[in-house]
N, C-alpha and C positions, 0 to 999 in steps of 0.2 A: 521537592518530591517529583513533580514535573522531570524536570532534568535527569532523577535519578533511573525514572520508567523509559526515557530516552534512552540514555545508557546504556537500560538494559538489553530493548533490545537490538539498539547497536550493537551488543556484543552478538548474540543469538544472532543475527544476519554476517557477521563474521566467521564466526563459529560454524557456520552451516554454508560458505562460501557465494551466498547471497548479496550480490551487487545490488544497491540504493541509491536511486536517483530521486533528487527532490528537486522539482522544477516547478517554475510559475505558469499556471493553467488560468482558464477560466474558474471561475470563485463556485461554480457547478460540474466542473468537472472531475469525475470520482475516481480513485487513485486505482491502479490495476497490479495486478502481478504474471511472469510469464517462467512454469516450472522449466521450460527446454532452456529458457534465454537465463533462469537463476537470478532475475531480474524483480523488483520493483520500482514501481514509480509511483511517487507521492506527487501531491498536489500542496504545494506553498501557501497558494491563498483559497484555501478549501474555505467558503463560509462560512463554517464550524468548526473555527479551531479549537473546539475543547474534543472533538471526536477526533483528530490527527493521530494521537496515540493509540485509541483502540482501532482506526483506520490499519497504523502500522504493522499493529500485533495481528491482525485479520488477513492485512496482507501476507505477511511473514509464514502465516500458517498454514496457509495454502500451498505455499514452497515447502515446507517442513513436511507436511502432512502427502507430498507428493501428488497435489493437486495438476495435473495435465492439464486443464481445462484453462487455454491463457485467455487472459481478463483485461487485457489492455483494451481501452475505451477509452479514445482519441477524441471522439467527438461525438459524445455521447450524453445524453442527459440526465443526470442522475436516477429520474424517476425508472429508465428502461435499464440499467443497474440492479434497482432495488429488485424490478421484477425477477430479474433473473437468481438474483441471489437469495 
């Protein structure tokens, strides 16, 4: 099921010609997205890999949804994330 929700929105990041990057981060560092760059970036060793996929689709939506507001957090700690969002 896992794989199938991956997938899916693989395809949806296709379909909306949304570029994915998944790279190895700090295991606290939260994934971002950038609407100008059509860009995500995930986070590999996020320490809650059961939130990766709803990370992704959140990601995704923000670009979908025409979100301008880019969210790349480089070095950044989750907790001043949370606040913003």
């Amino acid at each position: 099921m896992r794989d199938d929700i991956m997938s899916y929105l693989d395809n949806i990041a296709i379909d909306n010609n949304i570029r994915v990057i998944w790279e190895h981060f700090d295991p606290y560092t939260p994934p971002g997205s950038s609407y100008d760059d059509m860009c995500v970036v995930m986070n590999l060793d996020w320490h809650n890999q059961h939130e990766l996929i709803f990370q992704y689709a959140h990601e995704l939506s923000h670009i979908i949804r025409g979100d301008r507001t880019d969210l790349f957090f480089y070095n950044t700690l989750h907790n001043n994330k949370t606040g913003i969002e």
